[in-house]
N, C-alpha and C positions, 0 to 999 in steps of 0.2 A: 468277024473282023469289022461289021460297020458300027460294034457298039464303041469299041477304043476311037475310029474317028471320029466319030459323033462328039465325044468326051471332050476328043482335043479339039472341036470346033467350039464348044460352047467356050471352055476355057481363050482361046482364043476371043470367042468374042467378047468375052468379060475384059479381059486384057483390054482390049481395042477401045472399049467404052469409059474405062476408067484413065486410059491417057487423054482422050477425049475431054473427059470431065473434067481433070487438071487443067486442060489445054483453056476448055472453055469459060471455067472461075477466073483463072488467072487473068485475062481478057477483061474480066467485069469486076476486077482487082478484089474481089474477095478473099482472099487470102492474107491482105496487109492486115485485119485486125488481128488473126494469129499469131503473125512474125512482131507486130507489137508487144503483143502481152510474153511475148517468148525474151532468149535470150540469144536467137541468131546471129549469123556476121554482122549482118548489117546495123546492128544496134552497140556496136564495136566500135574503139578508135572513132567520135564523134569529133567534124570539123573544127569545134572550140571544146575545151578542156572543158567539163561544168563546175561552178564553183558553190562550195559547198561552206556552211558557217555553221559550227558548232555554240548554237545561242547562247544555253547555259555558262559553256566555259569562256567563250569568247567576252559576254557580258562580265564574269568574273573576276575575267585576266586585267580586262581594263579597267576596271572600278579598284582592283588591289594594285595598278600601276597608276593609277592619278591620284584618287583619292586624298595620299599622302599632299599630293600638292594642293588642296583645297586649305582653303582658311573659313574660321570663323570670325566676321569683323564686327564687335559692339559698341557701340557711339552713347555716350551721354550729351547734355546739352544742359548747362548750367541755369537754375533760375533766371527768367528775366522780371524786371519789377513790371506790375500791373501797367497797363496803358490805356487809356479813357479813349471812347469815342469820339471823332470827330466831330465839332458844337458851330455854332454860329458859320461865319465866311465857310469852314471845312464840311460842314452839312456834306451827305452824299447824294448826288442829283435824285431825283424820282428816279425808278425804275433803275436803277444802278446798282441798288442794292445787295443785288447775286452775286455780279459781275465781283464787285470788291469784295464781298467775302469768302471768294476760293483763294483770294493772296493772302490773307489773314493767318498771324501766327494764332496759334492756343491762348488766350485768354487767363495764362492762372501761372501761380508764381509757385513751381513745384519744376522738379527736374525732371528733365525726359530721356528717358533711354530708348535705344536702338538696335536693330541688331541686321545680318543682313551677311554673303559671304562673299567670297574672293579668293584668288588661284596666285600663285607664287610663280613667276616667270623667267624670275634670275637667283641663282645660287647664294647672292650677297643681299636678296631680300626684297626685292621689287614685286609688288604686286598689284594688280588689277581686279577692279571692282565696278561698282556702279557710282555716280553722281550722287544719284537720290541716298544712296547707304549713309554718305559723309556728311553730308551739305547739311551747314548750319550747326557741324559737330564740335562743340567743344575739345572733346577727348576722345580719339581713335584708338580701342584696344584688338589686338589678332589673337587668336590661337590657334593652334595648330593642332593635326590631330594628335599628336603625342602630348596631346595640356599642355605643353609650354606656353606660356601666355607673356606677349609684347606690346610695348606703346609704339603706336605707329604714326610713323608723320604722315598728314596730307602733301605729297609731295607737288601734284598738282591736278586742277577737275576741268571737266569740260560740259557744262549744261547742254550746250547744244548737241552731244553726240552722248550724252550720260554716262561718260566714262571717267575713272579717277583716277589714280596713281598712288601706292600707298607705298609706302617704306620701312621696312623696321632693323635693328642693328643686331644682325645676326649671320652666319656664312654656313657653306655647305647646307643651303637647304635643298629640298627635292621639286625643281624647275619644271613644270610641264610642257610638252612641244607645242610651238603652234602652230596647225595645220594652212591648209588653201581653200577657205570658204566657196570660192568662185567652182573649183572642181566638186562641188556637193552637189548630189543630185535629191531631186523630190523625191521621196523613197524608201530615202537610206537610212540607215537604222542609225541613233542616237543615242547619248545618255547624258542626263542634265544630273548633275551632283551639288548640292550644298546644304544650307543650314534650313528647312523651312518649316512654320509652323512650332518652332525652338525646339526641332528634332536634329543634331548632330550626324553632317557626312550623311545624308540621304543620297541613296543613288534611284533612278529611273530611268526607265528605258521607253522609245517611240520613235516614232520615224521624221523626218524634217518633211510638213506638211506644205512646205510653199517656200518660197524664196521673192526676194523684191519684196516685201509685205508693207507697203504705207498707204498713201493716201490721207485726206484732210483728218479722217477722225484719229489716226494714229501718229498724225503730227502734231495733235494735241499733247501728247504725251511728253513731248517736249519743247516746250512755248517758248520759239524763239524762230526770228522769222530766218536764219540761218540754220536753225536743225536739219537734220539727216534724216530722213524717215525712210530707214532700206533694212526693215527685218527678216529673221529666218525666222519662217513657224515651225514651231515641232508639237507636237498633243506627246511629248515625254510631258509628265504630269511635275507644272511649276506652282509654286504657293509662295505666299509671301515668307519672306528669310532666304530662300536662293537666289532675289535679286544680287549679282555680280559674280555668281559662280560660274562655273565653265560648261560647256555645250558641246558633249565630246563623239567624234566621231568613232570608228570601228577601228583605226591605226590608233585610237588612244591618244590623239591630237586636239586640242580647243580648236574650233572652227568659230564661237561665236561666246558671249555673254549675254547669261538670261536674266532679261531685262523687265520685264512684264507680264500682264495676264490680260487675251483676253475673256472676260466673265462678266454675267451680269451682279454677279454677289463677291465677289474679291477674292473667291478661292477659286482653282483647276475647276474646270469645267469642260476642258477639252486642247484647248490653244492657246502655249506661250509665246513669247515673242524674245528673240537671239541676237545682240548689235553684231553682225560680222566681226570677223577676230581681223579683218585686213583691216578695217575702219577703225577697231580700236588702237592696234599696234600703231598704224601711222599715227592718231592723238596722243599717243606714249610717245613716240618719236621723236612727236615736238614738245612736250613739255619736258622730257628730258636734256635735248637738247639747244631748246631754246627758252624756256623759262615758261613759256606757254604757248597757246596754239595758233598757229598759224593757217587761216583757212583762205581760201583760192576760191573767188568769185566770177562769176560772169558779167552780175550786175544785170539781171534778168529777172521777173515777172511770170512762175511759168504754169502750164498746166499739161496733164495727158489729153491726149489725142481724140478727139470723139470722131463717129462716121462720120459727120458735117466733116470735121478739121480733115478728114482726110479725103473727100471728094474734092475739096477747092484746093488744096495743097497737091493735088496728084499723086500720091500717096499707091501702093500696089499691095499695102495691109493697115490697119489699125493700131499704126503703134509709132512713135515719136513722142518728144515734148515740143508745144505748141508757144510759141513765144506772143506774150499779151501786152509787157510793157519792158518799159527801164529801171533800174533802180541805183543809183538814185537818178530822178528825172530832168536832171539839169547838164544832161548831155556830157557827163564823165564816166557811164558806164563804159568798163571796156568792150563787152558786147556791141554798144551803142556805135562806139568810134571805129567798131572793127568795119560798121556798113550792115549789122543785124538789122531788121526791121520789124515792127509789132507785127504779126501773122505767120511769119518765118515758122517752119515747122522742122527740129533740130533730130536728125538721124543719125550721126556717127560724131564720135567724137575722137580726135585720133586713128581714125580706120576703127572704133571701136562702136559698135552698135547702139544706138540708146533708142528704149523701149517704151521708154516709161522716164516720169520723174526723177524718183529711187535710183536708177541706175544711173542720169545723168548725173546726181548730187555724189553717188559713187562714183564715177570717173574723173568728176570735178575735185572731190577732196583728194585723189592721192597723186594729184598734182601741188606743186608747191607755187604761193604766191610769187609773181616775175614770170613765170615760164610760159611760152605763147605756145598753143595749142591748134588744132586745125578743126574747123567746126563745119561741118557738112549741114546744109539744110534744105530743105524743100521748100524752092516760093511759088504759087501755084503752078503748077506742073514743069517749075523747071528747077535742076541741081544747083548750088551753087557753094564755092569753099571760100568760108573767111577763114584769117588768122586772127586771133586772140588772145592778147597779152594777160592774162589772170589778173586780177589788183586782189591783194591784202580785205580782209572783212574789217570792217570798223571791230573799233573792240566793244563789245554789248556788259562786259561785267570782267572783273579780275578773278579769270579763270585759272589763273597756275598763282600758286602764292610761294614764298622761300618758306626752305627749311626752319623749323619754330628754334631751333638752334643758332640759327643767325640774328646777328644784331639788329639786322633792318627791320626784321619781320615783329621785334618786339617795342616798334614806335606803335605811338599812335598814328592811326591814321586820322587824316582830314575831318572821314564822316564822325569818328569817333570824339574829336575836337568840338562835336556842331552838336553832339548826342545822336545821330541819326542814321541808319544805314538806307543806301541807295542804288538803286538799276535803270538801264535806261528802257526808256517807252518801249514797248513790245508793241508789235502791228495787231496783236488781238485787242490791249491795253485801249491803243488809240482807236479803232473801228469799237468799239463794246463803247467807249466813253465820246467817243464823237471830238476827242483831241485835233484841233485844226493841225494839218501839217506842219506849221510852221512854230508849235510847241512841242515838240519831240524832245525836250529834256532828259533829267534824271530827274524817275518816280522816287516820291518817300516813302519807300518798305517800312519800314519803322523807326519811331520816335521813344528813345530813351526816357521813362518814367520822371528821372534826377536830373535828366540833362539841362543844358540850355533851351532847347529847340521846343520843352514840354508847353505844350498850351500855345504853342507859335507855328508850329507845323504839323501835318496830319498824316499819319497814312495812308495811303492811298488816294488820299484826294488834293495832294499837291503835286506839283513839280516844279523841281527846280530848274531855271530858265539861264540866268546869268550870275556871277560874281559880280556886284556892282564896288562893292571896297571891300578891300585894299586893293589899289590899282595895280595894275593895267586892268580893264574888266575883262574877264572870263565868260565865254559863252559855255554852257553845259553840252552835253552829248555821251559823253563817258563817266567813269567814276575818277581815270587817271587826269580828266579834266577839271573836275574840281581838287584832285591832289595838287593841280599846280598851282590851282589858284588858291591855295591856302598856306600854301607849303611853307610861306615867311611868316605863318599867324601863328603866337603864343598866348599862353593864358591869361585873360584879362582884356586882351583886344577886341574888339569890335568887328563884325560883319555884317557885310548891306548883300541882301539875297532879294534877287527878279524872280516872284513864284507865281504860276500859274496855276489858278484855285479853282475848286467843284464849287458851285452851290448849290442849291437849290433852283436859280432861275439860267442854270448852266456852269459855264468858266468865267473867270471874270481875273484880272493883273494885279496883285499888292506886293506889293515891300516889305519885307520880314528884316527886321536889325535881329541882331545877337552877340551877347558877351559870349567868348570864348568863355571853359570853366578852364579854374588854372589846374 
């Protein structure tokens, strides 16, 4: 009888040792890598649903639901006649000489073509593109992806945010939605689709690398001291010809137009750059319903925030725009009149946070000129709220033009009268040329080979200053400024021009007369 209990002791203590063992792992949670790799309760009914993205088809879905709405846009650019270097008085100062030849057209009397794409956003033909695709374009042609091929009007552009408006006479086209850039995260999967490289309907796919993306080297990009420098990056791979295509999220919605590269050699290399689809629709907004853009100023000087700016500003992180000066300086800024001060460091704008530049320039444009705002700042360590009435931006260039179908659009204009086309001083223009303040004219972009102005005015090393006759005199600052001061001159008459000249031993003031040609 003592071998059976013996038996059931050992068993026993086997038993006993092996609850033990459970008892004791469990304690030193050894156990959890096994219920991981398993498929137990608890790896069941998880607190958030997971979400799952079928890449292949998902990428598919949406490139064969947008696609169709992509355009191809190709620009020609008629002959211009040859134009001679600047000689005598126009000489270009010492060391100037760089500076004036990145404004320089091409040199040679041969047509240029162009190409470059765009997305279709209304059913009756309205499409969106880039600046740079149009500008300077003779003849705007689209196609679509079914070849159908249209002449498309410049309906209106906007240099400063490089955006354009195009139009063509056609209905029931295929509209793409347009998403909420602001709700995009760093991350998230993208596809940039259009013409690049003179590849047709290219699709790509990559993730939005950055959001806010400017700063001074990418507000080179578009030279004007009113630009918008608030990119999305994405490394979906962009090349030249998808400038003005669409920037499409995962709902198949345009979040942005892709705008640029950056590269050291002008192909992909990694990172394009996306104008927000909020910032272009509101410039469509206003050139559609107002003829052109309308943009809302502070009338501020600004820069981002350094650790300095934010230790003497009392600051609790490294982020605001830091206020340096006025602009303009004669005490009509409305920042100025609101009670802003130079060192003012600006943190919200409307209960809305500003970070950085880029976002203030964003929260500033999709407000309309007239409307006062609430500006939050930090003046050393203490809060303080102005209100702020926006003012209207001078106009820097005639950015929306009428339909080429309207009667207006087929006068001449003024410069065209004189032979010359004109922009007003850019803030690079005057720092690079050492332009005193108080010659802030309209630069001469170019001088008409046949014109009047030939051998009387120069590219780039004049400006024009005043209307001196036909009276009343005319100061310069816009191009609608010399519209008015011409506006009673016909063929055969006389004008007296105040020009502010380069030469060699600097700038120096002469008097330009010119016969109108009839």
């Amino acid at each position: 009888m003592s071998f059976p209990i013996s038996r059931m002791r050992v068993w026993a203590a086997i038993s006993i040792a092996f609850v033990c063992g459970l008892l004791f792992a469990s304690s030193l949670d050894w156990t959890r890598f096994s219920w991981a790799q398993g498929s137990s309760a608890r790896a069941v009914a998880p607190a958030v649903k997971p979400v799952t993205l079928d890449i292949r088809a998902g990428f598919a879905d949406i490139a064969e639901q947008v696609t169709p709405s992509v355009v191809y846009v190709q620009t020609a650019r008629d002959a211009r006649p040859q134009q001679q270097r600047p000689r005598a008085r126009g000489q270009v100062p010492p060391g100037f000489e760089d500076f004036f030849r990145q404004f320089e057209q091409p040199r040679n009397n041969e047509p240029q073509e162009g190409s470059g794409s765009g997305f279709i956003v209304s059913k009756d033909g309205y499409i969106l593109t880039n600046n740079h695709v149009v500008d300077a374009a003779d003849r705007v042609t689209v196609m679509l992806t079914d070849k159908r091929v249209f002449k498309a009007t410049v309906v209106g552009r906007d240099p400063t945010t490089d955006i354009a408006v195009l139009k063509i006479d056609a209905s029931d086209l295929p509209a793409v939605p347009l998403g909420d850039d602001s709700a995009v995260r760093i991350g998230d999967w993208v596809l940039a689709i259009g013409n690049p490289l003179g590849l047709d309907f290219t699709v790509t796919a990559g993730i939005v690398s950055a959001k806010g993306r400017g700063g001074a080297e990418l507000g080179r990009l578009l030279p004007s001291r009113y630009a918008i420098s608030d990119f999305i990056q994405t490394d979906a791979a962009i090349n030249p010809g998808n400038s003005g295509g669409p920037l499409v999220n995962t709902k198949g919605e345009v979040i942005g137009i892709n705008s640029a590269i950056l590269s050291p050699t002008g192909f992909y290399s990694g990172y394009g750059l996306a104008i927000p689809i909020s910032l272009a629709h509101s410039v469509m907004d206003d050139i559609l319903k107002y003829g052109k853009v309308r943009r809302a100023i502070l009338g501020v000087a600004i820069d981002d925030v350094t650790p300095e700016d934010e230790a003497v500003a009392g600051l609790k992180q490294i982020a605001g725009v830091k206020v340096n000066a006025f602009t303009p300086a004669d005490g009509t800024s409305p920042a100025q009149r609101a009670g802003l001060e130079p060192g003012d460091v600006i943190v919200a704008i409307e209960g809305k946070p500003v970070d950085r530049v880029s976002t203030l320039q964003r929260i500033v444009r999709l407000h309309a000129p007239g409307e006062t705002v609430a500006i939050d700042v930090m003046r050393y360590g203490s809060r303080k709220t102005f209100r702020v009435k926006l003012q209207e931006a001078p106009g820097e260039e005639q950015v929306a033009r009428a339909d080429s179908n309207d009667d207006a659009a087929k006068k001449v204009s003024p410069a065209d009268k004189l032979g010359i086309s004109v922009e007003p001083v850019s803030d690079d223009f005057a720092q690079q040329t050492k332009l005193p303040d108080d010659r802030h004219g309209l630069r001469v972009a170019g001088v008409d080979g046949s014109g009047p102005a030939h051998n009387k005015l120069f590219e780039n090393a004049d400006v024009l200053l005043e209307v001196l006759y036909p009276a009343p005199r005319h100061v310069l600052h816009t191009p609608s400024d010399l519209s008015r001061a011409l506006d009673s001159v016909k063929g055969g008459d006389y004008v007296s021009l105040l020009v502010f000249s380069a030469t060699a031993d600097g700038w120096t003031t002469r008097i330009v007369n010119l016969r109108v040609g009839k």
